[in-house]
CHARMM-style PDB file with segment names, atoms N, HN, CA, C and O in Angstrom:
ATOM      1  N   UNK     1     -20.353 101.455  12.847  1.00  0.00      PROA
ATOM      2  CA  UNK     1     -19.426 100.660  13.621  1.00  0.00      PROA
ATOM      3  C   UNK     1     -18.429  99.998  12.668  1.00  0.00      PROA
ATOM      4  O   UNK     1     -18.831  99.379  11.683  1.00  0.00      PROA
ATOM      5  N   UNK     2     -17.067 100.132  12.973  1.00  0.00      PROA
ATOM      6  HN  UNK     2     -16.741 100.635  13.773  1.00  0.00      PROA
ATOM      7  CA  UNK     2     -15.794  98.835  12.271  1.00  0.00      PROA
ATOM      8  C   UNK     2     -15.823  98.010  13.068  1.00  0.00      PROA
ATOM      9  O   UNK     2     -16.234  98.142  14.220  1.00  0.00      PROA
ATOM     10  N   UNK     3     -15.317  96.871  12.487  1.00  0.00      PROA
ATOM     11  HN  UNK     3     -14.983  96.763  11.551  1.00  0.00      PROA
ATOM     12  CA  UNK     3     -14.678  95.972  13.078  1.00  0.00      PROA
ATOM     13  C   UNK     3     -13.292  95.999  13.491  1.00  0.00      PROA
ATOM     14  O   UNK     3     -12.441  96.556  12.798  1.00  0.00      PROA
ATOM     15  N   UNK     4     -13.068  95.524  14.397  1.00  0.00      PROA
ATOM     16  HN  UNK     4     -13.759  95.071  14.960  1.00  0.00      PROA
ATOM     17  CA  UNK     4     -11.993  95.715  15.183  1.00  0.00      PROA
ATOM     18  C   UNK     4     -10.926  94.366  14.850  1.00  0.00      PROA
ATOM     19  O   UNK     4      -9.916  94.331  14.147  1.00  0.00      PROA
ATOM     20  N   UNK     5     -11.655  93.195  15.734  1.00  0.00      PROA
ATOM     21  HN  UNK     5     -12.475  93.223  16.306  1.00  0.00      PROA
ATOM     22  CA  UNK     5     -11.204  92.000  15.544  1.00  0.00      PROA
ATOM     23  C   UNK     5     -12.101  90.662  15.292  1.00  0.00      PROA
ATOM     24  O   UNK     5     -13.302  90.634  15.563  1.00  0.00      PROA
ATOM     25  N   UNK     6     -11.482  89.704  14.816  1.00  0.00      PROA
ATOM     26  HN  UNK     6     -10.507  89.727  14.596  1.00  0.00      PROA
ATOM     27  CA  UNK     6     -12.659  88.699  14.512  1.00  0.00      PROA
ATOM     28  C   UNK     6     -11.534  87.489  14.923  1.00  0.00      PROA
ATOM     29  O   UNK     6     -10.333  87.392  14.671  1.00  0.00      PROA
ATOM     30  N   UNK     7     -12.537  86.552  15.722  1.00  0.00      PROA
ATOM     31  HN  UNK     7     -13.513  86.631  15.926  1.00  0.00      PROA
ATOM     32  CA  UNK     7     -11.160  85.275  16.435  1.00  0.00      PROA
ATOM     33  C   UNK     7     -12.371  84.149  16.520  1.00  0.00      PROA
ATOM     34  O   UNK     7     -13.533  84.449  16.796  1.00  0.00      PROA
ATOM     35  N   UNK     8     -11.920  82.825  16.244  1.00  0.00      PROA
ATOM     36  HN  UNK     8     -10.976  82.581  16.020  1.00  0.00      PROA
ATOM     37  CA  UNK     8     -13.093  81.936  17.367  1.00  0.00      PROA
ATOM     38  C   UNK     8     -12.732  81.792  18.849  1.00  0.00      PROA
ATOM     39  O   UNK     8     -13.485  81.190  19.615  1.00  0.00      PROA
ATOM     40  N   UNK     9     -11.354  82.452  19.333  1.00  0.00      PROA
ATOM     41  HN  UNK     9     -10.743  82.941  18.711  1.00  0.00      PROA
ATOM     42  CA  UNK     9     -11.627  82.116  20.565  1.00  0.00      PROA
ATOM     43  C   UNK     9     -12.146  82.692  21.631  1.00  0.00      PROA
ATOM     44  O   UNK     9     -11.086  83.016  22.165  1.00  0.00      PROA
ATOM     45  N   UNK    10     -12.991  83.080  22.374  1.00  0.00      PROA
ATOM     46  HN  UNK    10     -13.852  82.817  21.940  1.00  0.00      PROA
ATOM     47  CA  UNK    10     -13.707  83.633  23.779  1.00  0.00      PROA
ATOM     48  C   UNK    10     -13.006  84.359  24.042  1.00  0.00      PROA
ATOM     49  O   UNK    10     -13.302  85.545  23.893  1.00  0.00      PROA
ATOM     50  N   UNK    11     -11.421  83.879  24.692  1.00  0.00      PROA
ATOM     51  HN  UNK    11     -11.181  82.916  24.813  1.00  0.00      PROA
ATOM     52  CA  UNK    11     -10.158  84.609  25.549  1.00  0.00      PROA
ATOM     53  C   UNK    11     -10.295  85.533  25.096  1.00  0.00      PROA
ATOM     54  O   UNK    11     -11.062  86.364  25.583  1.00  0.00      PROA
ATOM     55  N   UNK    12      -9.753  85.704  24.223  1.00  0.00      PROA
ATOM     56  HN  UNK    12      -9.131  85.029  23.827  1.00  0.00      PROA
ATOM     57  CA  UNK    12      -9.441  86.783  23.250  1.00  0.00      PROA
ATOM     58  C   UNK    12     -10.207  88.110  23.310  1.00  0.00      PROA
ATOM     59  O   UNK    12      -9.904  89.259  23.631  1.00  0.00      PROA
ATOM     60  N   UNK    13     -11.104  87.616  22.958  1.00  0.00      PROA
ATOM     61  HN  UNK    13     -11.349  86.683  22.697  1.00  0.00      PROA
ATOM     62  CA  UNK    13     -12.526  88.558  22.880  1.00  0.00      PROA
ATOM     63  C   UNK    13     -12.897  89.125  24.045  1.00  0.00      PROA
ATOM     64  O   UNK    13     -13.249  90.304  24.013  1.00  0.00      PROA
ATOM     65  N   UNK    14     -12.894  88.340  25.414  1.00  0.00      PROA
ATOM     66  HN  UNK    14     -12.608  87.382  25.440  1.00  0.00      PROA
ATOM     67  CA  UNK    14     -12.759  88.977  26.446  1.00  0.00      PROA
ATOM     68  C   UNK    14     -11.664  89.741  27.172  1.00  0.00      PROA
ATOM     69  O   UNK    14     -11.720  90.489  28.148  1.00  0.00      PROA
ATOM     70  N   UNK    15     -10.562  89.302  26.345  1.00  0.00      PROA
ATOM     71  HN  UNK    15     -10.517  88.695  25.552  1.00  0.00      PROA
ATOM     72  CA  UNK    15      -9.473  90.089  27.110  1.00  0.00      PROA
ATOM     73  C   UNK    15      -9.216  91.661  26.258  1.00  0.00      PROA
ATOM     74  O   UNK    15      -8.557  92.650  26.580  1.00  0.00      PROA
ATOM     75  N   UNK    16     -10.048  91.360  25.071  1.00  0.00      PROA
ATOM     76  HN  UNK    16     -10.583  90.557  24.810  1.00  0.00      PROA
ATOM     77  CA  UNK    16      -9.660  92.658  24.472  1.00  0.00      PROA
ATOM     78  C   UNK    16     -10.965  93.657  24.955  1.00  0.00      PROA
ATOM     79  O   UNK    16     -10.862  94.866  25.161  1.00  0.00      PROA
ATOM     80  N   UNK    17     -11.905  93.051  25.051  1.00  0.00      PROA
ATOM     81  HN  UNK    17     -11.989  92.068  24.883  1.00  0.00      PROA
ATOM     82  CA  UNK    17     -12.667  94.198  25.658  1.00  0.00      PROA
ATOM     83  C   UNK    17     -12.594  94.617  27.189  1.00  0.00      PROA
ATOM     84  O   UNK    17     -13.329  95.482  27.667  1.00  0.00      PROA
ATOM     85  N   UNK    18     -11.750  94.000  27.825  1.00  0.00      PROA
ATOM     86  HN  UNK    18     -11.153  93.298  27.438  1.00  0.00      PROA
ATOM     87  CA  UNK    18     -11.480  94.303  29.197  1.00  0.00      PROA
ATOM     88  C   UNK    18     -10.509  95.725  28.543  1.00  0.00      PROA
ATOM     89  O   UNK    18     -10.972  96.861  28.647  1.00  0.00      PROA
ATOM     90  N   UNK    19      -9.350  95.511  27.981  1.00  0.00      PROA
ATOM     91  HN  UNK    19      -8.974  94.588  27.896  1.00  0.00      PROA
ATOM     92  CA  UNK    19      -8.591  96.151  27.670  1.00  0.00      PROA
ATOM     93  C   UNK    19      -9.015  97.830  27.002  1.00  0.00      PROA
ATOM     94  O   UNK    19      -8.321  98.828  27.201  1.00  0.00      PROA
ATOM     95  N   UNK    20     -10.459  97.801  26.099  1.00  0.00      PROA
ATOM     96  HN  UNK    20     -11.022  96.990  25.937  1.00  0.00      PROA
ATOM     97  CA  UNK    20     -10.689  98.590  25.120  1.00  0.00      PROA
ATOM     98  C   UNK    20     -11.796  99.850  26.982  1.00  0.00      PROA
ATOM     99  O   UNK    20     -11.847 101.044  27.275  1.00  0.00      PROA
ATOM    100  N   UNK    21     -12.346  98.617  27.570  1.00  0.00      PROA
ATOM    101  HN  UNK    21     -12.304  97.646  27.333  1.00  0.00      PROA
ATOM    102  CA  UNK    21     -13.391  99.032  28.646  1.00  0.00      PROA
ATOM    103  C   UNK    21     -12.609  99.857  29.130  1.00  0.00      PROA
ATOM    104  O   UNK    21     -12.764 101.078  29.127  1.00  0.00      PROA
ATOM    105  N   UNK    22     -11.598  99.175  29.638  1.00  0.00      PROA
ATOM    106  HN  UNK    22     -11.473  98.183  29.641  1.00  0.00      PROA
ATOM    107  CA  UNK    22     -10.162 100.259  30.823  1.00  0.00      PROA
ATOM    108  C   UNK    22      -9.542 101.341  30.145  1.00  0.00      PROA
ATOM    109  O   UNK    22      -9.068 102.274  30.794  1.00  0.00      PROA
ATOM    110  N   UNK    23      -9.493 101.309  28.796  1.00  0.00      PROA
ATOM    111  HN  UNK    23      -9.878 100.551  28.269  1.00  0.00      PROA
ATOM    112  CA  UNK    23      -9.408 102.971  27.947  1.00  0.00      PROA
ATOM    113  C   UNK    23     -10.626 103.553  27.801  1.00  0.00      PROA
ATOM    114  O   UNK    23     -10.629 104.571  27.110  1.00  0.00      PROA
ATOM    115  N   UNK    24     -11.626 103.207  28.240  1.00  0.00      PROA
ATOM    116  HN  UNK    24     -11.623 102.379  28.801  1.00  0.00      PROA
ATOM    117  CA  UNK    24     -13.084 103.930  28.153  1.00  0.00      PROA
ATOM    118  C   UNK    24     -13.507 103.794  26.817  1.00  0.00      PROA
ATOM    119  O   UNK    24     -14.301 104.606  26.341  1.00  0.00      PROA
ATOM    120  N   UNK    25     -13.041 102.812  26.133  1.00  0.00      PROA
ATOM    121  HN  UNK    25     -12.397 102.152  26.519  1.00  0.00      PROA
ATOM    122  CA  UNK    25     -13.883 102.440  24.635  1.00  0.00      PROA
ATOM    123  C   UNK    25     -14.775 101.424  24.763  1.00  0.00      PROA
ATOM    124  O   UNK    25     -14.534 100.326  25.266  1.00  0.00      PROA
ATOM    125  N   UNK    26     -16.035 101.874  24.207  1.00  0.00      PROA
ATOM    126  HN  UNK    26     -16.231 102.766  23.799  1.00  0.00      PROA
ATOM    127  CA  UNK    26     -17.296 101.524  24.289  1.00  0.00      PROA
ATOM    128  C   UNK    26     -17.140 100.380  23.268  1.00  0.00      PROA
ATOM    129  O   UNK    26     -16.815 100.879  22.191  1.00  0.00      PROA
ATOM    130  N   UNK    27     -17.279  98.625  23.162  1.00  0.00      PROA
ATOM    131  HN  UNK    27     -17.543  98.220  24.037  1.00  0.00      PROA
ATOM    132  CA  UNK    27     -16.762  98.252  21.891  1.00  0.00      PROA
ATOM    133  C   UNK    27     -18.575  97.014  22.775  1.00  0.00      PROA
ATOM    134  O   UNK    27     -19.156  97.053  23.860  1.00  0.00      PROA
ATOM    135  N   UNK    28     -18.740  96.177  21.521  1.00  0.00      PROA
ATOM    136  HN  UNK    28     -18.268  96.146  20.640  1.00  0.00      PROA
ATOM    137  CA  UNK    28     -19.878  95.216  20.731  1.00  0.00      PROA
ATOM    138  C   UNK    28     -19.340  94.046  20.529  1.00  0.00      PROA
ATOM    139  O   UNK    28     -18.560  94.167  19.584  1.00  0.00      PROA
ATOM    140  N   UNK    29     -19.348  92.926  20.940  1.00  0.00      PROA
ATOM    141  HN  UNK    29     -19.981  92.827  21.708  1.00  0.00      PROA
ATOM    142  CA  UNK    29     -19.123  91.676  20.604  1.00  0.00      PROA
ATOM    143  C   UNK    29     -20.363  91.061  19.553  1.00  0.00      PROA
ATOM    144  O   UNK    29     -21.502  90.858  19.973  1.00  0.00      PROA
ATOM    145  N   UNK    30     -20.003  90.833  18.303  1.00  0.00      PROA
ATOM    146  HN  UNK    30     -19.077  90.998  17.962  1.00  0.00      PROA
ATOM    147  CA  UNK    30     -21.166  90.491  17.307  1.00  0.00      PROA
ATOM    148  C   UNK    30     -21.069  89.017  17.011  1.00  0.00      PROA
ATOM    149  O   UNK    30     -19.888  88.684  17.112  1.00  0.00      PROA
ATOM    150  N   UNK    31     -21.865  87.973  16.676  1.00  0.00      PROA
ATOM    151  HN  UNK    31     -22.825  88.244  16.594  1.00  0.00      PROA
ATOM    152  CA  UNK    31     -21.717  87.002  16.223  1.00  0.00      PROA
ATOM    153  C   UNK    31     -21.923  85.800  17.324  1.00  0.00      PROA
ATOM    154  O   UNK    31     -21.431  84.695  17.094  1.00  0.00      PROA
ATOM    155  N   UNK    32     -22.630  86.036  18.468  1.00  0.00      PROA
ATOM    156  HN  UNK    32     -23.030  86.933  18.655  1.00  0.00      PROA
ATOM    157  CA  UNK    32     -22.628  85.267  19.762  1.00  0.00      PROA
ATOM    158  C   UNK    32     -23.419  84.141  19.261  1.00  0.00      PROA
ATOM    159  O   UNK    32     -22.935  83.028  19.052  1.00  0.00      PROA
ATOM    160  N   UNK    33     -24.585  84.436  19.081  1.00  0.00      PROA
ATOM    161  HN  UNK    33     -24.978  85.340  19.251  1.00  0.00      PROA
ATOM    162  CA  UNK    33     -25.636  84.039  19.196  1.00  0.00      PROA
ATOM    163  C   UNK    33     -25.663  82.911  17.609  1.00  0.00      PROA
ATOM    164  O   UNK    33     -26.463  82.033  17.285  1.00  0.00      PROA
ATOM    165  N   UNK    34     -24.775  83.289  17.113  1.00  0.00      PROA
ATOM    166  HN  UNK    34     -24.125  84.003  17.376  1.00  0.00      PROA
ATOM    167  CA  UNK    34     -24.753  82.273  15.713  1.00  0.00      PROA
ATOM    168  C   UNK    34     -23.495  81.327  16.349  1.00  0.00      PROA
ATOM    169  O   UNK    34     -23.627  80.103  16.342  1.00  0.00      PROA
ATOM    170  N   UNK    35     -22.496  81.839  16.798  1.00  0.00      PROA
ATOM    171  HN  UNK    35     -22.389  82.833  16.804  1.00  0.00      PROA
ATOM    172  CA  UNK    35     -21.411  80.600  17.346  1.00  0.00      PROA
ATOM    173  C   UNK    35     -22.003  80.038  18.235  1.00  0.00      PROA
ATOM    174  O   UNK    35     -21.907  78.815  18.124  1.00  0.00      PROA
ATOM    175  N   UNK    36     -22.808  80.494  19.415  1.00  0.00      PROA
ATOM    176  HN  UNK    36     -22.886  81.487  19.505  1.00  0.00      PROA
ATOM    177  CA  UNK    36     -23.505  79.281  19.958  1.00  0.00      PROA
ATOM    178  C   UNK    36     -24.806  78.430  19.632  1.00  0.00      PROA
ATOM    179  O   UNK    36     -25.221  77.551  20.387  1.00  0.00      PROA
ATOM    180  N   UNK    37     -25.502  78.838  18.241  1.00  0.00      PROA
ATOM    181  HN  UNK    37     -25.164  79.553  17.629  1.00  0.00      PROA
ATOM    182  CA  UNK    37     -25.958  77.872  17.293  1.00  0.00      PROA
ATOM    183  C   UNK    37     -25.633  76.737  16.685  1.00  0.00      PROA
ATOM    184  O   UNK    37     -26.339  75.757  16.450  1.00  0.00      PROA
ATOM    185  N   UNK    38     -24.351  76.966  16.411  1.00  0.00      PROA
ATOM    186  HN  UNK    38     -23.777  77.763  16.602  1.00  0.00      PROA
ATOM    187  CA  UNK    38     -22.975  76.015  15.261  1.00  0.00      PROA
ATOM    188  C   UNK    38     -23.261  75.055  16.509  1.00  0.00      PROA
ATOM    189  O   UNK    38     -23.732  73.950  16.238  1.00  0.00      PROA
ATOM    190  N   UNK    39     -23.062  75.318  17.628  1.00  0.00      PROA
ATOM    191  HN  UNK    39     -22.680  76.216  17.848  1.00  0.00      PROA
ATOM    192  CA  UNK    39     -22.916  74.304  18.529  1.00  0.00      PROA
ATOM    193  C   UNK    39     -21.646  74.433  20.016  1.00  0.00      PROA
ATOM    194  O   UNK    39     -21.420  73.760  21.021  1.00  0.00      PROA
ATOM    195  N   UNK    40     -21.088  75.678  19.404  1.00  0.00      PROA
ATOM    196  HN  UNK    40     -21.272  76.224  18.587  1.00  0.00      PROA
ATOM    197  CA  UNK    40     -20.309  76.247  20.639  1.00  0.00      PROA
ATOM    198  C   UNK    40     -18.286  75.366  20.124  1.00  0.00      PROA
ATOM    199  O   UNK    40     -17.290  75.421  20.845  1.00  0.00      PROA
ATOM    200  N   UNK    41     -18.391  74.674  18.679  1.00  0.00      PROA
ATOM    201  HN  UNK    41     -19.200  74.629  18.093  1.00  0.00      PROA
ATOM    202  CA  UNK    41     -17.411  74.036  18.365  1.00  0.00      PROA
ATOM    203  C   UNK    41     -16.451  74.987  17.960  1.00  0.00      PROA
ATOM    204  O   UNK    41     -15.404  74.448  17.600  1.00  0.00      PROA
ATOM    205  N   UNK    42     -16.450  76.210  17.897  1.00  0.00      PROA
ATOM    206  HN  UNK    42     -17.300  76.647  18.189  1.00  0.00      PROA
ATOM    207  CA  UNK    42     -15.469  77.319  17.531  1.00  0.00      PROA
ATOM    208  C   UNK    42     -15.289  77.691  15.939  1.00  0.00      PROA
ATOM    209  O   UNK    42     -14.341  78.385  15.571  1.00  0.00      PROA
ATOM    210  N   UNK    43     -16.196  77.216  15.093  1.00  0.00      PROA
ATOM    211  HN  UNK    43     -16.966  76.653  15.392  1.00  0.00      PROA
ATOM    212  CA  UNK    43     -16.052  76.948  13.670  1.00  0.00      PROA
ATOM    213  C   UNK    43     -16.721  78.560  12.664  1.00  0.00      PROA
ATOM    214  O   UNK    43     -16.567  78.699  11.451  1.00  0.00      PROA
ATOM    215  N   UNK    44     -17.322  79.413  13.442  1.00  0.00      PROA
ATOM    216  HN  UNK    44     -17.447  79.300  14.428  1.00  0.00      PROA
ATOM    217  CA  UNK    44     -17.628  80.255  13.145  1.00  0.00      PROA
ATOM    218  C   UNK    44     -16.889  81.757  14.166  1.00  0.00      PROA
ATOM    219  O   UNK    44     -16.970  81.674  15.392  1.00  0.00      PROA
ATOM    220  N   UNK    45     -16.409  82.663  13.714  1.00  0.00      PROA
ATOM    221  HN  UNK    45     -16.343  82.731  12.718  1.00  0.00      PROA
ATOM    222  CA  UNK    45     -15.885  83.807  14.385  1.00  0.00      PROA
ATOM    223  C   UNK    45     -16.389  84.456  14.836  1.00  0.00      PROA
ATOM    224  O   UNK    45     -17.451  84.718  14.272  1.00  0.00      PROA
ATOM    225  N   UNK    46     -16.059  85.349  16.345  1.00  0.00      PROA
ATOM    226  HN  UNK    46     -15.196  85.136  16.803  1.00  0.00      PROA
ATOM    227  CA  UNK    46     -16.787  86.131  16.377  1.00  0.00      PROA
ATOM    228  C   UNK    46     -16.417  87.604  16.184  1.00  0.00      PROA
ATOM    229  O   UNK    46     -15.236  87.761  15.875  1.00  0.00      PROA
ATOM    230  N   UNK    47     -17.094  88.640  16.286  1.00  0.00      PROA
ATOM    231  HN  UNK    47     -18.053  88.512  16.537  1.00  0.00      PROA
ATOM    232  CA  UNK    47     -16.117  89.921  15.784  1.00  0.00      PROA
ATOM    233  C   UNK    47     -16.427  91.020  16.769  1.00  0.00      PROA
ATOM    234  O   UNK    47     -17.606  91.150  17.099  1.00  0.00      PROA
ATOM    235  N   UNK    48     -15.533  91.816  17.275  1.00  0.00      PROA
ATOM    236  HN  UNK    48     -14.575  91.711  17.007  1.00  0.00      PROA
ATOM    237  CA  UNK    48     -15.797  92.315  17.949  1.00  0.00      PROA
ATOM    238  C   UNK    48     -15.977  94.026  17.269  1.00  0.00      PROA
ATOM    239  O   UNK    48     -15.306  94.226  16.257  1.00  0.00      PROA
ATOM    240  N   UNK    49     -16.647  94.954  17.672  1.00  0.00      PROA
ATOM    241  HN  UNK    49     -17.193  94.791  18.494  1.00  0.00      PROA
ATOM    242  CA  UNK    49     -17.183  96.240  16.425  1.00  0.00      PROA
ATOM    243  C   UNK    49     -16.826  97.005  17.580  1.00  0.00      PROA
ATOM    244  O   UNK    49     -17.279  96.681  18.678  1.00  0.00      PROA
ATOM    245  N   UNK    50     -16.006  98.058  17.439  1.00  0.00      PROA
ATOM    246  HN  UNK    50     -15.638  98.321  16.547  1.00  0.00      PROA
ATOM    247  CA  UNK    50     -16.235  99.747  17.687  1.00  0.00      PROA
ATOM    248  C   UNK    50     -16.738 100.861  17.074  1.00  0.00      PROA
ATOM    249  O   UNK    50     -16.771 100.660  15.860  1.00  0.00      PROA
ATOM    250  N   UNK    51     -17.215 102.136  17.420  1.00  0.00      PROA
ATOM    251  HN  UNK    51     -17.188 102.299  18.406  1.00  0.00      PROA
ATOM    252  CA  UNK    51     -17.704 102.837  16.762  1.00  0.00      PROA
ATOM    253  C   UNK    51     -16.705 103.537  15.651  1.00  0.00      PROA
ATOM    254  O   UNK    51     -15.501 103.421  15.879  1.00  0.00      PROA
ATOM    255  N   UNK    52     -17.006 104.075  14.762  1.00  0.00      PROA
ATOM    256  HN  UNK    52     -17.984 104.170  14.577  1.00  0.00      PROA
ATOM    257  CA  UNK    52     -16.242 104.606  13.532  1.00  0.00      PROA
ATOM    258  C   UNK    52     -14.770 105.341  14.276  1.00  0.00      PROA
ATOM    259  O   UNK    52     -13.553 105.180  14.196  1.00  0.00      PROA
ATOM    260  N   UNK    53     -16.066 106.528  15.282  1.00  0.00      PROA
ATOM    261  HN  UNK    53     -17.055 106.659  15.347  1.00  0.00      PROA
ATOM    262  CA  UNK    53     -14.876 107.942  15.719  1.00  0.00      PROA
ATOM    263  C   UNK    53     -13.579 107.139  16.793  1.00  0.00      PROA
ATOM    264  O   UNK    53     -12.526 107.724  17.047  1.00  0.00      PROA
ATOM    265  N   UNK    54     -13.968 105.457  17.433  1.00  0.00      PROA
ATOM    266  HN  UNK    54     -14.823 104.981  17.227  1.00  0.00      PROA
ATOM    267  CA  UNK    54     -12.972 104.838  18.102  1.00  0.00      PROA
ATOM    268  C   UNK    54     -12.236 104.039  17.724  1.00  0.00      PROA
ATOM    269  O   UNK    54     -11.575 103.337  18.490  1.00  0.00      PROA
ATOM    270  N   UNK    55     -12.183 103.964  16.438  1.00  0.00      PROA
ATOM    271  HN  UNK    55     -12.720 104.534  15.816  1.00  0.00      PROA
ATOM    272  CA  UNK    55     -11.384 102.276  15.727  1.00  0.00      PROA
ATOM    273  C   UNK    55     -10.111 102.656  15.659  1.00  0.00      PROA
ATOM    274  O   UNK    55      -9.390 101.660  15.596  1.00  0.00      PROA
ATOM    275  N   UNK    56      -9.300 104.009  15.639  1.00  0.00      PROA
ATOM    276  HN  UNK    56      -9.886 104.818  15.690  1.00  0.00      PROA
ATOM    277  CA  UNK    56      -7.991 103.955  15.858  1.00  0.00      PROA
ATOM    278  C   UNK    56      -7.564 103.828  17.101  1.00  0.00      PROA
ATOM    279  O   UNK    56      -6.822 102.910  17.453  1.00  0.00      PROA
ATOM    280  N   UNK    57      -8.078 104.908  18.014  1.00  0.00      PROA
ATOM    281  HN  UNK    57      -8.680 105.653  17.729  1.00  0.00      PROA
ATOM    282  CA  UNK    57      -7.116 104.557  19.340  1.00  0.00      PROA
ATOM    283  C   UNK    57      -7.452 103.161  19.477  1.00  0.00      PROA
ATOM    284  O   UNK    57      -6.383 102.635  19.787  1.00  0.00      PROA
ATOM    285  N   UNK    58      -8.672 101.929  19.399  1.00  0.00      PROA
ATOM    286  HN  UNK    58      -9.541 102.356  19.147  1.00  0.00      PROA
ATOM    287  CA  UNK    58      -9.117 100.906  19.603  1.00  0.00      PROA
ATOM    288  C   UNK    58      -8.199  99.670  18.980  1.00  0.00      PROA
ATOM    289  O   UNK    58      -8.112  98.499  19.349  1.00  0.00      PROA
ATOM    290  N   UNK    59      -7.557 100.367  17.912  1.00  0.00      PROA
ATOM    291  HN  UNK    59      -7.628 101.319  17.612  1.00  0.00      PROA
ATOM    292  CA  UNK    59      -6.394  99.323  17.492  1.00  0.00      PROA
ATOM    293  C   UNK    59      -4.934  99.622  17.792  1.00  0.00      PROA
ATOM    294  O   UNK    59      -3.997  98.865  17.538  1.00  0.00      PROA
ATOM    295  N   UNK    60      -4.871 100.575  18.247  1.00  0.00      PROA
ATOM    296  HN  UNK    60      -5.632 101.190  18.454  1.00  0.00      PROA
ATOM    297  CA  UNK    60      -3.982 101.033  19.285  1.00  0.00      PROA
ATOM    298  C   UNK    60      -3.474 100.407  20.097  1.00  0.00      PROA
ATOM    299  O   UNK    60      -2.300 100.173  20.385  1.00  0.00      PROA
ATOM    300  N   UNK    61      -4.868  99.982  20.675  1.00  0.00      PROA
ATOM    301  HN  UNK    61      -5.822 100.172  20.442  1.00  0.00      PROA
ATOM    302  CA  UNK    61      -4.382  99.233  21.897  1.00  0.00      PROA
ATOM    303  C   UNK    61      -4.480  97.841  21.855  1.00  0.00      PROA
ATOM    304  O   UNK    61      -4.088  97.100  22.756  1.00  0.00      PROA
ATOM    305  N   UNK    62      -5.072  97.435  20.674  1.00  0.00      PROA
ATOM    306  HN  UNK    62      -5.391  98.037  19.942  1.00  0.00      PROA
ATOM    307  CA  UNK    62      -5.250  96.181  20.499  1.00  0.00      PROA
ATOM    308  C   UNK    62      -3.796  95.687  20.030  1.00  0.00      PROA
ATOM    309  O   UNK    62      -3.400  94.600  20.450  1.00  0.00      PROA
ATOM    310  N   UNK    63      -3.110  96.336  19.304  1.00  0.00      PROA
ATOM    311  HN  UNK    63      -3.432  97.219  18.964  1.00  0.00      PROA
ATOM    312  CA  UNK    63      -1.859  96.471  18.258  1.00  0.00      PROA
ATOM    313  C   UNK    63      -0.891  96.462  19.484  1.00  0.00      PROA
ATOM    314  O   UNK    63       0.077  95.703  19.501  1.00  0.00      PROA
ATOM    315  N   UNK    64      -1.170  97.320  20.510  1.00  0.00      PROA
ATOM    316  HN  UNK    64      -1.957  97.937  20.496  1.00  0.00      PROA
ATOM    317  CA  UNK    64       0.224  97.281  21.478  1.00  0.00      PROA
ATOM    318  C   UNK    64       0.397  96.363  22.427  1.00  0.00      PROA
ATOM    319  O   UNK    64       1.460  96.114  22.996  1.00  0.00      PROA
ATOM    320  N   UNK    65      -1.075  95.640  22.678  1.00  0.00      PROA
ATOM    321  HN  UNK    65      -1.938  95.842  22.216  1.00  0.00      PROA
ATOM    322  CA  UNK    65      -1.031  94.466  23.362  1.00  0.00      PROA
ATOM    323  C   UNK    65      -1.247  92.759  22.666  1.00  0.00      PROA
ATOM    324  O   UNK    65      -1.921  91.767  22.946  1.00  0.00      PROA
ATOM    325  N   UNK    66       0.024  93.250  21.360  1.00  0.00      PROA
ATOM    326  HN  UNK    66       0.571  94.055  21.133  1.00  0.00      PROA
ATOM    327  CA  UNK    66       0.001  91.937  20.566  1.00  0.00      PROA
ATOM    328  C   UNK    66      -1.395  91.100  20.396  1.00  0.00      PROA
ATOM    329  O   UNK    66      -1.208  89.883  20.422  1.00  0.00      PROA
ATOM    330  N   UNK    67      -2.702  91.486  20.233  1.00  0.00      PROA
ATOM    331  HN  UNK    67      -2.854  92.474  20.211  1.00  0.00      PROA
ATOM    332  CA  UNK    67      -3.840  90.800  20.046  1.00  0.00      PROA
ATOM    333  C   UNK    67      -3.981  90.463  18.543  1.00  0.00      PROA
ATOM    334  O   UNK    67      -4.330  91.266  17.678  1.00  0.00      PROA
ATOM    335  N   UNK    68      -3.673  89.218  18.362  1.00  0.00      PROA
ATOM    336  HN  UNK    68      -3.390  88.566  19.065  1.00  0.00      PROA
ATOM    337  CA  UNK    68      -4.457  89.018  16.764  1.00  0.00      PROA
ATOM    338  C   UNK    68      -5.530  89.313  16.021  1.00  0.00      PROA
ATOM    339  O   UNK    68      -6.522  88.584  16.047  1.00  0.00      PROA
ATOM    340  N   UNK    69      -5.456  90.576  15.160  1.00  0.00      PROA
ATOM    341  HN  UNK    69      -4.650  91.168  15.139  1.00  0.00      PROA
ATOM    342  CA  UNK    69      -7.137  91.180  14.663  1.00  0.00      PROA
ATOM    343  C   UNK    69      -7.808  89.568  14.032  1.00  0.00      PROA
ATOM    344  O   UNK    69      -8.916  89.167  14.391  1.00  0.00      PROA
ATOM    345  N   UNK    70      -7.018  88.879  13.173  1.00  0.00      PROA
ATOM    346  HN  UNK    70      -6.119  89.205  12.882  1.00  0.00      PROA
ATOM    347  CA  UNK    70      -7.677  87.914  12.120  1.00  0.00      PROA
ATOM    348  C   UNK    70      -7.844  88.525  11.061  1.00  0.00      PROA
ATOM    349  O   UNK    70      -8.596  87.904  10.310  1.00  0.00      PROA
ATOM    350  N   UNK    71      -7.308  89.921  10.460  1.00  0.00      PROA
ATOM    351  HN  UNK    71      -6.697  90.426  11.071  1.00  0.00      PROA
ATOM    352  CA  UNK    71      -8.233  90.477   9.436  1.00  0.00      PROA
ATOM    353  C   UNK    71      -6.858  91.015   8.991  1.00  0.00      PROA
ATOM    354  O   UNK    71      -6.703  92.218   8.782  1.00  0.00      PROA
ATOM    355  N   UNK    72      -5.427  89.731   8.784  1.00  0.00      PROA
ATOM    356  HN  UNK    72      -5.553  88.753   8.954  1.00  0.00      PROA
ATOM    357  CA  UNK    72      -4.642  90.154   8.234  1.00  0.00      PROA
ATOM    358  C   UNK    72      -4.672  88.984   7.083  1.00  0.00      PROA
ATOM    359  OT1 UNK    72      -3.882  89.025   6.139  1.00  0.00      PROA
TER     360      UNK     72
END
């Protein structure tokens, strides 16, 4: 799996996998379970992973719908 994008905010993360779902890309939200440890204060990122053979068209579409990866 790559990483795709890494953000603290939720929106984000949900709007890009709505987006990646509706192209039929299978994508992983990683890091849940430690940001809602921290305390849910946004201080840790979370990242969202696609599989190897999907990380281009997956930034594709992330790229055409102005989404901030974080991993510039």
């Amino acid at each position: 799996m790559k990483e795709l994008l890494r953000t603290n905010d939720p929106t984000v993360i949900a709007f890009a996998q709505a987006l990646l779902q509706g192209e039929g890309i299978d994508c992983f939200e990683m890091d849940v379970n430690i940001s809602i440890l921290e305390g849910s204060i946004g201080i840790l990122p979370r990242r969202l992973m696609v599989r190897d053979q999907d990380h281009f068209r997956a930034s594709a579409v992330i790229r055409d719908n102005e989404i901030p990866t974080g991993q510039d």
